[in-house]
Every structure is written in structure tokens, then in C-alpha cells.
N, C-alpha and C positions, 0 to 999 in steps of 0.2 A: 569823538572816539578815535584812537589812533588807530591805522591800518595795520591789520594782522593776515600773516601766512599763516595757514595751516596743512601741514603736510604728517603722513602717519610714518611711523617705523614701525618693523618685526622685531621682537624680542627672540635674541639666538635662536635654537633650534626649536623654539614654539611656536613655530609657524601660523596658530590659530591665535596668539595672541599679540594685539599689535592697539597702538598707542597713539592716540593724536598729541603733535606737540604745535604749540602757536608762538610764533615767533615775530618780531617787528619788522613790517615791509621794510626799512630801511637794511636788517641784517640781512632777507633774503635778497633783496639787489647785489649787496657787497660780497654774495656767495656765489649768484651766479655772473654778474661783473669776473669775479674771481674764475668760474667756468670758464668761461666762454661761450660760442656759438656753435660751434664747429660738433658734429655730429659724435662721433669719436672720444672729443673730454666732455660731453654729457654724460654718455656711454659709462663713460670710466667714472666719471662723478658719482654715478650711480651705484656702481659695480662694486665702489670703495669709499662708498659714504663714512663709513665709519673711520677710518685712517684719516680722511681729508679731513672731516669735523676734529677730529682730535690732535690732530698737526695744525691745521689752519686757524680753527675755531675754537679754541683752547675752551671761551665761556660758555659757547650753542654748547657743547659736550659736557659741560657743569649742566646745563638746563635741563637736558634729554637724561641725565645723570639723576638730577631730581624726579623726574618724571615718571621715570624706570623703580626709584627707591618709592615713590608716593603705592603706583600700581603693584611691587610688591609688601607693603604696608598694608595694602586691601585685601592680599590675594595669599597670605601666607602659609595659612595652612591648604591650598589647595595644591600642592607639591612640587612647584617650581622650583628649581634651582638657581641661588642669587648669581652663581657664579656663571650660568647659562645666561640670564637673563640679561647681564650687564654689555653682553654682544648685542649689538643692534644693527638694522639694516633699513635704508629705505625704500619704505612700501606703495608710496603714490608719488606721483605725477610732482617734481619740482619746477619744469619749466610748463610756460604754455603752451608753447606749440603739440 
């Protein structure tokens, strides 16, 4: 079985609602490779998850795009807003330390 990350996102201003996505250890290396070390553009990595996936990561932002459409597919009459929802932020832990 191949190595998977798993890290969650918030869905814009729904705070209560938040989404695992699992991604290939290989991409999450080339993301934080892409980071760095430095305290600062973690900081910022985090801050502006969404920007940098969507600049950097053109296909991780298709995946969490699927992810986002799958969860509102489930959840649709429960009165979410698509156009809320498509904002995303990261919600756990991407590096180790």
C-alpha cells in the first residue's frame, strides 16, 4: 500500500465543519520541500493554505475541490452554502515537528 498524508481542512465560514483529505507522501514532501523549514513560511504556509494550493498546486486544489463537492453532495439540504464552502483552510498539523 502506498504512503498516504492525511491532513483536515475547514470549510469557509463553517467552522464545525471540516474534511479529511489523503494525499500521496510523495506530494506532501514536494509541498513542504516547497515550505521550507524556517518558522515563518510554515507560519505563512498555513495562514494562506488556500492561495498557495491554488497557485502552486493547481491538482491538490482539483482533489480538495472533489472533496469539498463529494461532502456537499451528502450534506445538501442541510443549508450550506456552495459558495461558502468552496473556501477552505488548513485545520491540522502539516509538518511534524
Amino acid at each position: 500500500m502506498e504512503d498516504v498524508f492525511l491532513f483536515e481542512i475547514g470549510l469557509g465560514y463553517a467552522s464545525d465543519v471540516i474534511i479529511s483529505v489523503e494525499i500521496p507522501m510523495e506530494l506532501h514532501d514536494r509541498i513542504s520541500q516547497y515550505v521550507g523549514e524556517g518558522q515563518l513560511a510554515r507560519f505563512e504556509f498555513g495562514f494562506h493554505f488556500q492561495e498557495v494550493i491554488q497557485r502552486q498546486f493547481p491538482k491538490l486544489d482539483m482533489m480538495i475541490h472533489e472533496k469539498i463537492d463529494e461532502w456537499i453532495s451528502e450534506h445538501y439540504l442541510d443549508g450550506y452554502s456552495e459558495e461558502v464552502l468552496h473556501q477552505y483552510s488548513l485545520q491540522s498539523s502539516w509538518f511534524e515537528d
